[in-house]
C-alpha positions in Angstrom: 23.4 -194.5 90.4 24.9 -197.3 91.9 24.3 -201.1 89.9 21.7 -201.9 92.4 19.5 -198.8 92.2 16.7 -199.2 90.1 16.2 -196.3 87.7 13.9 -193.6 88.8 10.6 -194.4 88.6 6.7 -191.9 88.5 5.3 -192.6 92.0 1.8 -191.5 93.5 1.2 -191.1 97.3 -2.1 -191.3 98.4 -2.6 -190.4 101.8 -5.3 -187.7 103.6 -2.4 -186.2 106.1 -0.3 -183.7 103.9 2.6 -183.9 106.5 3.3 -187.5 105.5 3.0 -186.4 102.2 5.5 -184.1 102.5 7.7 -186.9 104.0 7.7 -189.3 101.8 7.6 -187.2 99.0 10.9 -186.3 100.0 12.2 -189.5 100.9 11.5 -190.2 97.2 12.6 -187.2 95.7 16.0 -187.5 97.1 16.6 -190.9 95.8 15.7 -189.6 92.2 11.8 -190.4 91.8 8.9 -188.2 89.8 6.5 -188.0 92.8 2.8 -186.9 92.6 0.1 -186.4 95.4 -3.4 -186.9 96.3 -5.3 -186.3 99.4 -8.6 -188.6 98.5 -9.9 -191.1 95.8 -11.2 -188.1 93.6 -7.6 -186.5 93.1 -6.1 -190.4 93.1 -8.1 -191.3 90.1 -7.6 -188.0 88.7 -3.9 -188.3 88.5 -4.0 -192.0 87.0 -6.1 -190.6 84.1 -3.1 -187.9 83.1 -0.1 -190.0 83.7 1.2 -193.1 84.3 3.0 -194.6 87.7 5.0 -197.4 88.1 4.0 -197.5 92.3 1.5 -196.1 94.3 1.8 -195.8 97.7 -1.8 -195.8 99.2 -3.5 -194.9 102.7 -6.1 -197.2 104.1 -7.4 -194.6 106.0 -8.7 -191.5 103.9 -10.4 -189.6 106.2 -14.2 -190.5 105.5 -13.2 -192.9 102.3 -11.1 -196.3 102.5 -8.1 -196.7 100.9 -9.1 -200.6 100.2 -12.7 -199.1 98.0 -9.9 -197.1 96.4 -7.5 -199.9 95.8 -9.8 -201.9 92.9 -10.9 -198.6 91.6 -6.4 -198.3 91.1 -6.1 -201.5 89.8 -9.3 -200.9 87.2 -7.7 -197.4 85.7 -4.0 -198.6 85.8 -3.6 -202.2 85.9 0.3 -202.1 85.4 0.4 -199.8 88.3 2.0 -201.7 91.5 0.1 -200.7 95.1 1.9 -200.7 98.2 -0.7 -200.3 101.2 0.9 -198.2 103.4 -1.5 -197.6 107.2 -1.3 -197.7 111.0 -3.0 -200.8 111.0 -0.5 -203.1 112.0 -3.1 -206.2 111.0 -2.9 -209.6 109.5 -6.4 -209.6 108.5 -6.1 -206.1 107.0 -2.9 -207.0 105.2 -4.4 -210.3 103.3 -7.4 -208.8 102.7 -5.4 -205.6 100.8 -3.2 -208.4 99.5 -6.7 -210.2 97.6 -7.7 -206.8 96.9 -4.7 -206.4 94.5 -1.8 -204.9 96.8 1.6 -206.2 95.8 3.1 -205.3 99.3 2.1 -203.7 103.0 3.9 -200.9 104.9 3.4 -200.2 108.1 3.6 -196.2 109.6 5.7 -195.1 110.8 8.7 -196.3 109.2 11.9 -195.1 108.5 13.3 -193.4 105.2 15.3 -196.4 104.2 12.5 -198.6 105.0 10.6 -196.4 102.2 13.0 -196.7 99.5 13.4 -200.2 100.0 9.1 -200.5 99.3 9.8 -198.9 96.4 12.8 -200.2 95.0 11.4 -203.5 95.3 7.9 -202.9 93.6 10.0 -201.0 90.9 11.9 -203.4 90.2 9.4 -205.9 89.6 7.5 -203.0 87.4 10.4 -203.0 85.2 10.6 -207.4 85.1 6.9 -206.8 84.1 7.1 -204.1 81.7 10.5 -206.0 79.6 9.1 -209.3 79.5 7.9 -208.9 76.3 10.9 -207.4 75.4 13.2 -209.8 76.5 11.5 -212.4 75.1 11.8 -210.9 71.5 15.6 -209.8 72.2 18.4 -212.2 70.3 21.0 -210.1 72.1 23.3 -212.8 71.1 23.4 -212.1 67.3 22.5 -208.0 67.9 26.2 -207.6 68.2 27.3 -209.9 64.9 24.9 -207.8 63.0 26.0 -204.2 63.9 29.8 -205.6 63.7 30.5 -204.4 60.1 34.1 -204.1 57.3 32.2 -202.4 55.2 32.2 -198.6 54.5 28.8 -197.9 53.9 27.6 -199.8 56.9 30.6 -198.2 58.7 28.8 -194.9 58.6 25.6 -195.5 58.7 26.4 -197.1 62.0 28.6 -194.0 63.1 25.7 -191.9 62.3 23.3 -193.8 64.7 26.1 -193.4 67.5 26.2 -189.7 67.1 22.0 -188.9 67.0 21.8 -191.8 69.9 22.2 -189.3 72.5 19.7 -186.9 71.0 15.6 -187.1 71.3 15.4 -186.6 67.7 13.1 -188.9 65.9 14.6 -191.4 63.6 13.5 -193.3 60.1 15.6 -196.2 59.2 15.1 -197.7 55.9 16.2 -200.5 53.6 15.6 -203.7 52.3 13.8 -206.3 54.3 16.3 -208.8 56.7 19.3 -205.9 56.9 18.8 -205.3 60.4 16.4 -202.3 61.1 15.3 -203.7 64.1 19.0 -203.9 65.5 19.7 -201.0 64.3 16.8 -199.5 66.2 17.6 -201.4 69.4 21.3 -199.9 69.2 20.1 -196.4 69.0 18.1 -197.5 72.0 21.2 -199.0 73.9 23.6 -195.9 73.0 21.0 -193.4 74.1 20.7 -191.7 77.4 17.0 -193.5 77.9 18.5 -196.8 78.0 17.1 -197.5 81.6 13.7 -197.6 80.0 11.8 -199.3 78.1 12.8 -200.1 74.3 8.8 -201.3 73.0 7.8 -202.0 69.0 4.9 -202.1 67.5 4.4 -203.9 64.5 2.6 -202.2 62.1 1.4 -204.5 59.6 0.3 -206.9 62.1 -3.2 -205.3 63.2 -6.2 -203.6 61.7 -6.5 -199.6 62.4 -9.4 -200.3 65.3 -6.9 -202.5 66.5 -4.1 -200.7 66.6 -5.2 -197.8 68.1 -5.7 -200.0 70.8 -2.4 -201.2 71.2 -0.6 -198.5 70.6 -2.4 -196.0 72.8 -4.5 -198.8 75.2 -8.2 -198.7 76.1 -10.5 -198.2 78.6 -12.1 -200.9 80.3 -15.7 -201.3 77.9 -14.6 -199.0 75.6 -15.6 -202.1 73.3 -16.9 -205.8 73.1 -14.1 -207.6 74.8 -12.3 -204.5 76.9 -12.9 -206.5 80.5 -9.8 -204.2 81.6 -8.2 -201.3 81.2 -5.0 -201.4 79.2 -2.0 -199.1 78.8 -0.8 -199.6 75.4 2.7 -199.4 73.4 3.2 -195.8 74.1 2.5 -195.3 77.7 4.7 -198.6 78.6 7.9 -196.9 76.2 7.7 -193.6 78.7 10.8 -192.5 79.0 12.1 -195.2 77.1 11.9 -195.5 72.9 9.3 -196.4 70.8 10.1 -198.5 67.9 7.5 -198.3 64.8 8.2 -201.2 62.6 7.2 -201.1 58.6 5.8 -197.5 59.4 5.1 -197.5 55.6 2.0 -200.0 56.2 0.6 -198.1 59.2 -2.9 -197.2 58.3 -3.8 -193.7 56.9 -6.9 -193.2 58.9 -4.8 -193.3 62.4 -2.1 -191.4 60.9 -3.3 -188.1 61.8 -3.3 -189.7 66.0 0.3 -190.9 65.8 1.0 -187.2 63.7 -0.4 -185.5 67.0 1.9 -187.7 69.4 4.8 -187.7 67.6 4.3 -183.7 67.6 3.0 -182.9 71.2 3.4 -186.3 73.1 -0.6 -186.3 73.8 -2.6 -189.0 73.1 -6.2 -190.9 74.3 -6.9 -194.0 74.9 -10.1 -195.7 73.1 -12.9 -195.0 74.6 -11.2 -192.6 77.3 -11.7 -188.7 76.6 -8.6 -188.0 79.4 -5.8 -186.8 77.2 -2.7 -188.4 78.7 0.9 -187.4 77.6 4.1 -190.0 77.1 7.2 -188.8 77.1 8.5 -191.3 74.1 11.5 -190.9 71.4 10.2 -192.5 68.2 12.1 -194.3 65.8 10.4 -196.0 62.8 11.4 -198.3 60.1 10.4 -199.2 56.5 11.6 -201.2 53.5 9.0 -198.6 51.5 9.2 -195.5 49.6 7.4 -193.0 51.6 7.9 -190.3 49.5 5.9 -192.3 46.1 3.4 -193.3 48.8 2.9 -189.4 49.9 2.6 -188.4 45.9 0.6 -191.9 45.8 -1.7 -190.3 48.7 -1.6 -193.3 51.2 1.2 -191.9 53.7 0.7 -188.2 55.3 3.1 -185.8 54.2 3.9 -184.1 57.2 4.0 -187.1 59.2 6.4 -188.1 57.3 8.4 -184.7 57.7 8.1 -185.5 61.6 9.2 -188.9 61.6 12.4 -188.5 59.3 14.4 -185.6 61.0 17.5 -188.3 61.0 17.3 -191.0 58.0 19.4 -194.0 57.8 19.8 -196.1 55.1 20.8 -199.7 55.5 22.5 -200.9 52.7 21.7 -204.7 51.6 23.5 -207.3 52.9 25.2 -207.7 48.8 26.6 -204.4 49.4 28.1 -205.4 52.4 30.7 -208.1 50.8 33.5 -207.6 53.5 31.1 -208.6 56.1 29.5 -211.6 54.6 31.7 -214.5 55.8 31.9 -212.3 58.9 28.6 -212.4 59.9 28.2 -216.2 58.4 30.9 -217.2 60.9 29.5 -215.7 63.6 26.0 -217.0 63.5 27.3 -220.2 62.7 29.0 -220.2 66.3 25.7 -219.0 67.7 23.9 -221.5 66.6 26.5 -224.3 66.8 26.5 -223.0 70.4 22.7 -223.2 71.0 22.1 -226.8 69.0 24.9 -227.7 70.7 26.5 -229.1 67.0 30.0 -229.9 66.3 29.9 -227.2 63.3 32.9 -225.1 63.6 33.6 -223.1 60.2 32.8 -223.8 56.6 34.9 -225.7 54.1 36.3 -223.6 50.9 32.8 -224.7 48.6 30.7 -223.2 51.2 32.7 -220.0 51.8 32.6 -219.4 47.7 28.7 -220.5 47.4 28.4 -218.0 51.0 30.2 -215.7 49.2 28.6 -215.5 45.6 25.1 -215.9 46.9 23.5 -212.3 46.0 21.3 -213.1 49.6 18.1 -211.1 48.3 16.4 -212.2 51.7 19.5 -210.5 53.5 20.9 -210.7 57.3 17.3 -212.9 57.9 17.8 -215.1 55.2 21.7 -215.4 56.0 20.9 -217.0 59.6 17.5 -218.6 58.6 20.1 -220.7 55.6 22.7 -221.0 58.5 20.7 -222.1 61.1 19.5 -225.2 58.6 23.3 -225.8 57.9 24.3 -226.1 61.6 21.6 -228.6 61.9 22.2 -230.7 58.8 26.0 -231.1 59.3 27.9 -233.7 61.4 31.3 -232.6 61.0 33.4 -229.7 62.5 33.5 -228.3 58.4 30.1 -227.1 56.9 30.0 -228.3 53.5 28.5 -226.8 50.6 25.7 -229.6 50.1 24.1 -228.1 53.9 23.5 -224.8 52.5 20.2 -224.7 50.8 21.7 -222.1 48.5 23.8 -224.0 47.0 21.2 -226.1 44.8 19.2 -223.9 43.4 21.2 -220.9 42.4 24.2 -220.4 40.6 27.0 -218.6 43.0 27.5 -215.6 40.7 23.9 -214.5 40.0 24.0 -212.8 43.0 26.9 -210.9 43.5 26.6 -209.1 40.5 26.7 -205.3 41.1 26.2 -202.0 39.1 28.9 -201.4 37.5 30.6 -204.0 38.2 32.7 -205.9 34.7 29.6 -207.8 33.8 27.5 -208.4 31.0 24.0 -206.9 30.7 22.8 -210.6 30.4 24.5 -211.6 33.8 22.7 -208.1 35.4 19.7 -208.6 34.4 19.4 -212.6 35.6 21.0 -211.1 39.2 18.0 -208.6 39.4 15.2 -210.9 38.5 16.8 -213.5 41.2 16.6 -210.9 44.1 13.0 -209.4 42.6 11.9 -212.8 43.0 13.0 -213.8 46.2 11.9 -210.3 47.7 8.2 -210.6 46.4 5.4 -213.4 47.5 4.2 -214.1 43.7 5.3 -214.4 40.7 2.7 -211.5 39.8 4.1 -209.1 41.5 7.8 -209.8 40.8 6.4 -209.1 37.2 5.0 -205.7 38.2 7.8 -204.8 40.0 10.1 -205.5 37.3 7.8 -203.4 34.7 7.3 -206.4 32.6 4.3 -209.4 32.2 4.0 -212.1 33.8 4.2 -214.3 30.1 7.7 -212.0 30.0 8.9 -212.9 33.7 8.0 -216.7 32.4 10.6 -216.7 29.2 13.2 -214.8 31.5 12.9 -217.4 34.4 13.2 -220.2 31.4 16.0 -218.1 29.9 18.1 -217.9 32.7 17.0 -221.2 34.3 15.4 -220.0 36.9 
């Protein structure tokens, strides 16, 4: 496939004569595309309900039915789908009034082969603008790189072990600690996998209620409740063929669980309010800073969606395990962001390197660039200095890069743990629980330790 080629793409032709059918279903098939069918509006709509196109090529004239009383019922079932009027009718009037009707583009029959793939490859091309907007929009390509890049051993193979299931369709489960990259990590897979041409979409777990997720990760029919005006496609159907990223799986709800357990197993699915069982073809990968397997003994995760989900686990280690890559990664986003504020900072003087480098960073890779970011702002010189890094104030460079194990008192241990327990929780109260104490106790330990 040359660099100019769009990917293939699911087409539908819609025409009454069977022998142009048969032509451009070739056409299409030779240059790589999935091609479906249909003879009138009844087997049209038919196939939109069962799977989902990127272009439709349709026929004004369908023997005793009009391709342009077709063309809003299109646009109504599958409103990502792009229609190409294709007819005899060499028209003006016909071709704006298909063009108000909600055609993205007019053909006129006959026409040559290469006249065909050039319909298509522009309308799937613009599919595929449509489709990664979102996407792209979300992407920081620039620091993806700086965060995969990586001295340390135990990254080192947790990162060779993406490489090698990349290739596979095997569904994935990254955990770890908020901020060490899950979401990279899941967008590498993406990138090093053979369905890289597609669509990489997330869903964001946490974010929505059940009702409401089960709306945007499978899409709705148009009045399948107050508010549905449209039909929409959802999460699932726009990562076909691509990968579907499931972030903080561990707070998806457990009354939808046993609909994503079905999809994950046999790629079908519904939409609300739509009794047409559609199928996706979707890798899944999902992350969580959560322990699935307390929450299956706890009762609030599914058991054997959890089997499903975590054939390959990956588990990112914190970003105070990672102490070769520390100052890289801090000298890298420091260029990114010098680069983007466009700010003389250049590297960090010797305070800041040993405050960078004794911080115990409980927040991780998000908190690293969310403290560098500030820096890069706040300094005027080429040389970050120690009083731009809001670390440096409020916490004592050794507290954090204390380690199991490592030659330190259990006084020294125990102040690093409450530091990170802290900083990883939103209150006080549940820093306490976490740590198996009271809150009174967490208060003399904070005072203790001058925290």
């Amino acid at each position: 496939m040359s660099k100019d080629t769009p990917p293939p793409a699911r087409i539908l032709l819609v025409d009454d004569e069977s022998a142009i059918l048969r032509t451009f279903r070739y056409c299409l098939e030779d240059a790589g595309h999935r091609v479906a069918t249909a003879q009138n509006s009844a087997l049209a709509l038919e196939a939109l309900q069962h799977d989902v196109f990127d272009v439709c090529f349709l026929d004004l004239g369908l023997g005793s039915e009009s391709g342009l009383d077709l063309l809003p019922k299109i646009k109504a079932a599958a409103p990502w789908t792009r229609v190409v009027v294709a007819t005899a009718q060499a028209s003006i009037d016909v071709a704006v009034e298909s063009m108000r009707a909600g055609a993205s583009d007019y053909l006129v029959k006959p026409c040559s082969p290469e006249q065909l793939r050039f319909a298509a490859n522009k309308q799937i091309e613009a599919r595929r603008l449509e489709a990664r907007v979102e996407a792209l929009e979300s992407e920081r390509s620039a620091h993806s790189n700086a965060e995969l890049t990586s001295g340390s051993p135990a990254m080192a193979h947790v990162l060779d072990e993406a490489r090698r299931v990349a290739d596979t369709d095997a569904s994935v489960l990254i955990l770890g600690e908020s901020g060490t990259g899950k979401g990279v990590t899941a967008r590498a897979i993406h990138a090093w996998s053979l369905r890289n041409a597609r669509n990489f979409v997330t869903v964001n777990c946490p974010s929505l209620s059940a009702d409401l997720l089960e709306s945007e990760l499978f899409g709705h029919a148009k009045g399948a409740f107050t508010g549905a005006t449209e039909s929409t496609q959802g999460r699932v159907a726009q990562a076909d063929g691509g990968t579907l990223f499931l972030d903080e799986i561990g707070d998806f709800p457990l009354a939808l669980q046993p609909k994503l357990l079905r999809f994950v197993q046999d790629k079908e699915y519904e939409r609300v309010g739509d009794a047409s069982t559609r199928k996706a073809d979707v890798r899944i990968v999902a992350a969580t800073n959560r322990d699935l397997d307390a929450m299956v003994a706890a009762g609030t995760f599914r058991q054997d969606l959890l089997y499903r989900l975590n054939v390959i686990s990956l588990k990112l280690p914190a970003l105070r395990e990672r102490g070769e890559d520390i100052m890289v990664l801090a000298e890298k986003v420091l260029l990114e962001f010098a680069l983007a504020y466009r700010r003389p900072a250049r590297r960090f003087d010797a305070a800041a390197q040993q405050a960078i480098r004794g911080y115990g960073w409980p927040g991780n890779i998000r908190e690293l660039r969310n403290v560098i970011e500030r820096a890069v702002i706040l300094s005027s010189t080429e040389d970050v200095g120690v009083h731009c890094l809001s670390i440096a104030q409020d916490t004592q460079p050794q507290a954090g890069s204390v380690r199991v194990g490592a030659n330190v008192s259990l006084e020294e241990l125990e102040r690093a743990h409450i530091v990170a327990v802290m900083a990883a929780t939103p209150t006080l109260d549940m820093a306490a629980n976490t740590l198996g104490i009271d809150a009174s106790t967490l208060y003399r330990k904070r005072k203790q330790y001058g925290l």
